[in-house]
N, C-alpha and C positions, 0 to 999 in steps of 0.2 A: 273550773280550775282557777286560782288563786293566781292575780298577777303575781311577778318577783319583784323583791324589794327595788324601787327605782332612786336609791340613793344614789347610784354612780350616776346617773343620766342628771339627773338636781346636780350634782354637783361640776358635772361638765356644762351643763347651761349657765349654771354661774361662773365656768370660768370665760364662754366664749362671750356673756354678755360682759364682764368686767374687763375683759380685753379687748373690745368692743371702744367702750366708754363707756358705755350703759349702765352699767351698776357699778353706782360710788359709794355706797355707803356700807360697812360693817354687819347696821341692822338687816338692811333689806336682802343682805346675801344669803344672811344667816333662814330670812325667808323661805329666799329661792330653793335655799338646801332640805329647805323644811317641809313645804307645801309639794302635793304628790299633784303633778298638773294632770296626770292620768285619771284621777277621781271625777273630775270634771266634764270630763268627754261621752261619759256614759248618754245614751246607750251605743254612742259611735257618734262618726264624723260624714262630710261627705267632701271627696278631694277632688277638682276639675279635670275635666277629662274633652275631647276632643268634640266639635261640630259646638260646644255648650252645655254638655251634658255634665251629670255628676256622679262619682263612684260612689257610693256607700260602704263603707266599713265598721264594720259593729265589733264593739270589744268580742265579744262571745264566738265571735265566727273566723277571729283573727289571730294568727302565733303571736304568743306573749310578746316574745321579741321584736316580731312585728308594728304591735301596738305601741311599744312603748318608742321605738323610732318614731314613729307618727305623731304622736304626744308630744314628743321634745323636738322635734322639728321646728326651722326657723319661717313658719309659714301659719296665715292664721287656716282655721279651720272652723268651718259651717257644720255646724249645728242642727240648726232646723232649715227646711225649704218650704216657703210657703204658710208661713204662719203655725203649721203641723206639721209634717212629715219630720222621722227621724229615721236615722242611716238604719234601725233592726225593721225597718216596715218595708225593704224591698234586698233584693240579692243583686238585681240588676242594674243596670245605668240611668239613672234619670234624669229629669230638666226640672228646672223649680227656680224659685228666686232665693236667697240666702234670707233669714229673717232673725238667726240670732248666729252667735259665731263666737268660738273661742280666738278673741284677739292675739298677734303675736308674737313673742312674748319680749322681743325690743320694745315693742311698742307697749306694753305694758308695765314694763319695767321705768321706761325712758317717762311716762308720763309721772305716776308713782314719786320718782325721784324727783321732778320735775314741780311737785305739788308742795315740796319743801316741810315734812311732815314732820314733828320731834313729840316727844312722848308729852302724852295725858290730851293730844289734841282729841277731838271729834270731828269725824267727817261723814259727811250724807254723797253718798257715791247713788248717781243718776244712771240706770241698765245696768242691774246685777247679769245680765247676760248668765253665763255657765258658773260664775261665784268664782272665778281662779282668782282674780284680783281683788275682789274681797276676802279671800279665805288671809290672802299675803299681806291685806292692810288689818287684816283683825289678829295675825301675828304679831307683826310691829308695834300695835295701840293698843291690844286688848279687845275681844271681842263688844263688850260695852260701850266703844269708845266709836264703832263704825255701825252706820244704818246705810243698810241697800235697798231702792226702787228697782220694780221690775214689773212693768205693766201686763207682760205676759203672761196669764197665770201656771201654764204649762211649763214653761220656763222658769217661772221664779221655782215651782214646786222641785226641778231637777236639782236645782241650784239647793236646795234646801237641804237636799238630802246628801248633796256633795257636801256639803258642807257641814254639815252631820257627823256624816262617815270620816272626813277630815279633823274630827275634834270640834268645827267650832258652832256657834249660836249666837247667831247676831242676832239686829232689830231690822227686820225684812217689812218692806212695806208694798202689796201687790196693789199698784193701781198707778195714776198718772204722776209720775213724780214730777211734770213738768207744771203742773197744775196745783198740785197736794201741799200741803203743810204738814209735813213729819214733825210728831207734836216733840223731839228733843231739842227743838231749835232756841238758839242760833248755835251753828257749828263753826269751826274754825277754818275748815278747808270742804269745799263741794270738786265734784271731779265726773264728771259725764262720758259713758264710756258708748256713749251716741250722736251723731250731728246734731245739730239745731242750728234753723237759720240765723236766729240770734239767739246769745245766750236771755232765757227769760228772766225777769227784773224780779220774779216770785225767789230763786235763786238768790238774788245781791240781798234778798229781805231776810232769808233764812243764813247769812252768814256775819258772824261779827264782822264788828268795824279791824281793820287788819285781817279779814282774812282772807283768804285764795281761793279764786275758783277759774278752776282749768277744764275745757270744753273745745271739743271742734264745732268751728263756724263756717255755714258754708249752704248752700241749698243743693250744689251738683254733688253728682257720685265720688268726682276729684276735684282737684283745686282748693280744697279745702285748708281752712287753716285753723292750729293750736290756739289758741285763745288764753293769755293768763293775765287775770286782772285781780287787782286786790281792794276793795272795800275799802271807802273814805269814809266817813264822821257824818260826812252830810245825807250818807244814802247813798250815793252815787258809785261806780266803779271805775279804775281805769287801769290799762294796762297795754299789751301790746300783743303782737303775733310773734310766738316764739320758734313756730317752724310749719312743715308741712304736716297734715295729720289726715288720716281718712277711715271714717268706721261707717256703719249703717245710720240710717236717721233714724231719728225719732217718729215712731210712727205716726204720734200726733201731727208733726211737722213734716212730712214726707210727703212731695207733692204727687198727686198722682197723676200716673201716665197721662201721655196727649192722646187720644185717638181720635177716626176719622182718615179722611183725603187729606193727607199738610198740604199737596198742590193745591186740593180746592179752597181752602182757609187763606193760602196766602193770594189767590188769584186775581185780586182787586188789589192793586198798592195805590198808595198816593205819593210816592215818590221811588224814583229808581237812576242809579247812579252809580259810577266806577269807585269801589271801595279806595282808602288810603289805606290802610292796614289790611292784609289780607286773614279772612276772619278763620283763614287755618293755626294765627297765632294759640288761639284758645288751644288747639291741642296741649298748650305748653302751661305747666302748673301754675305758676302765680302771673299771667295773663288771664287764667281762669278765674283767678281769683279775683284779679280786679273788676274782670264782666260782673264777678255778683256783687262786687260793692254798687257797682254804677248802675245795675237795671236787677236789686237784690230776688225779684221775682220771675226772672228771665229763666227760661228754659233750653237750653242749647238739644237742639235734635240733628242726630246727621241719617243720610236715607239714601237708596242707590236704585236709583234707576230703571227701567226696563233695557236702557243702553248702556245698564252700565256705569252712568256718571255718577258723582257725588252732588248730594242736593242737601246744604246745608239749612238749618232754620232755625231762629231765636222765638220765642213766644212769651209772651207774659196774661198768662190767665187773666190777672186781678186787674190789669189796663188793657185787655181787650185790644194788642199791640202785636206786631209781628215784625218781623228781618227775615227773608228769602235770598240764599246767597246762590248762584251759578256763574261756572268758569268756562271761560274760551276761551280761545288762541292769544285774545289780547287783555286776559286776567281777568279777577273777579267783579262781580257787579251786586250789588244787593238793591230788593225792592223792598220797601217799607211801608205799611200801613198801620192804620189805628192814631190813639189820641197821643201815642208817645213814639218819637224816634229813635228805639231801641238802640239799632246799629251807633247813631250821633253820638249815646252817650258812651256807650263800650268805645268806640271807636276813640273821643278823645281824651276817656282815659289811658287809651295804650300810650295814644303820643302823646300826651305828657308823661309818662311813665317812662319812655325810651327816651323822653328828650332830658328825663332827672336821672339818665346814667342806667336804668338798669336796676333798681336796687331792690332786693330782695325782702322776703317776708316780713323778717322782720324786723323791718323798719316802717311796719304800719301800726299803728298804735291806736288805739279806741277808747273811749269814755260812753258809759252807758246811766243815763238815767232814766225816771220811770214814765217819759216820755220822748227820750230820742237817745238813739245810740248813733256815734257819733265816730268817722274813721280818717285816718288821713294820714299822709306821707309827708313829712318835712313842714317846707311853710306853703309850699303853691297851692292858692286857693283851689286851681284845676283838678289835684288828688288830695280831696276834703270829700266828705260823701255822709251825708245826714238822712239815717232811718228812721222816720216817724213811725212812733204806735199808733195805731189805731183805737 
């Protein structure tokens, strides 16, 4: 049975994003009013559910009306679990890990606007994910005017046919866009609709001098930040953090899990000591952030107990480094081992961080060239943080 026409539903999403702040612009409304976000979801979704589980709802098994609440809902929505799975391959509740996902739809909107896009540009958008956001930029520009990556081939093939069925045909490129040379380069604006621990410098290569590329930067799941930087004459980029952002990484760049004993890994320290910062700050979003500028390969794991207690733990794969955090009556204590003192550096990036007031995202600013990306708060040498390539 044939969805119904979802014009009202477009047209109330563009009124609550535009009263929002979200949507500034004329063209992009005319988008939102345009683009059917329901096309995209096929063959369903899957929405959280209790213990970690996930529901599956498939267009075909769901009231129209149903569906389309779902659709235009202010929440993103998972796609695949698991690198495979899609919400019509089970009726029941599942567990899985999210691996592609219809972003929502603030945040697609908000980035979009955010990328400062005027007619005749070209842009190479990095995770065509489900194509909603590409269908909305190939309105705006013309479909010839936008090339999407999507290393997934499962994935990009959905997206294909959403996009299809939507009217439109862009230039889709199934493979590593982090890696690739999309041969319509250079574009004017790139836009990544996936983490990366840093944006890659093969990006600042594929975009004119003047143009824009907006990317979340970040290695944890949060803490993450918007990234907008514009392209100089010499090669190089700079720009700043314009807010907080959080999407799936790149799978390229996606660290994988720790496993093992973490008590046994960390049961050798070479130093151990009453914390100054208590390292429960990191719960808090740009404290997280700063831990990844200061140890960008750190791994933050939390673990509970056979008693019950919380057992904190920092790790860095690539320096073979560790932080063991445990609490007592008389506060926390971390033990540290390996060639680097993980904790030392996170640690006096916060206090310098609390001692400059407090100040938020974006007020960190970056420069990236093709050998060090470069981050820092104000003038204090203490919050400056230099990423070498490898």
């Amino acid at each position: 049975m044939p969805l119904p026409d979802s014009a009202p539903q477009r047209r109330a999403l563009a009124d609550r994003l535009e009263a929002a702040g979200i949507l500034r612009s004329p063209q992009w409304r005319a988008a939102v009013e345009t683009v059917p976000r329901e096309l995209f979801l096929h063959p369903g979704v899957f929405l959280p559910a209790d213990g970690g589980r996930w529901r599956p709802i498939s267009v075909l098994g769901t009231d129209a009306k149903d569906w389309l609440e779902t659709a235009y809902s202010e929440q993103s929505l998972a796609t695949q679990l698991d690198g495979s799975m899609t919400a019509d391959q089970s009726a029941d509740f599942v567990t899985g890990t999210p691996t592609s996902s219809s972003t929502t739809p603030v945040t697609v909107i908000g980035m979009i606007e955010d990328l400062e896009l005027e007619d005749g540009h070209s842009v190479l958008e990095i995770g065509t994910g489900t194509g909603y956001s590409t269908a909305l930029m190939c309105h705006r520009l013309g479909e010839d005017n936008v090339t999407t990556v999507e290393v997934d081939p499962q994935v990009a093939a959905r997206a294909d046919a959403a996009l299809e069925e939507a009217g439109y045909s862009t230039w889709t490129v199934t493979g590593d866009g982090l890696l690739g040379h999309p041969v319509r380069a250079p574009y004017d604006r790139v836009i990544a609709t996936c983490a990366v621990r840093r944006i890659p410098y093969t990006w600042v290569r594929q975009t004119r001098p003047g143009g824009i590329i907006l990317s979340t930067v970040g290695s944890w799941s949060y803490g993450t930040g918007l990234a907008k930087v514009t392209v100089n004459e010499d090669g190089s980029a700079e720009g700043r953090i314009i807010g907080r952002s959080s999407f799936m990484h790149a799978r390229s760049q996606a660290a994988p899990p720790l496993a093992g004993d973490l008590s046994a890994r960390t049961a050798y320290p070479d130093t151990e000591r009453p914390v100054k910062v208590p390292p429960t700050l990191l719960d808090e979003w740009m404290p997280a952030f700063l831990a990844q500028l200061a140890a960008p390969a750190a791994q933050l794991v939390r673990a509970t107990g056979s008693d019950g207690t919380l057992a904190l733990y920092l790790f860095d794969p690539d320096r073979e480094s560790f932080a063991a955090f445990t609490e007592d009556a008389s506060g926390w204590t971390v033990r540290q081992g390996g060639p680097v003192a993980l904790w030392d550096d996170i640690e006096q990036a916060l206090m310098s961080w609390q001692d400059a007031g407090h100040p938020d995202m974006s007020a960190v600013r970056l420069h990236i060239t093709d050998r060090v990306h470069t981050y820092w708060i104000g003038e204090s040498p203490s919050l400056r943080w230099e990423h070498r390539l490898a």
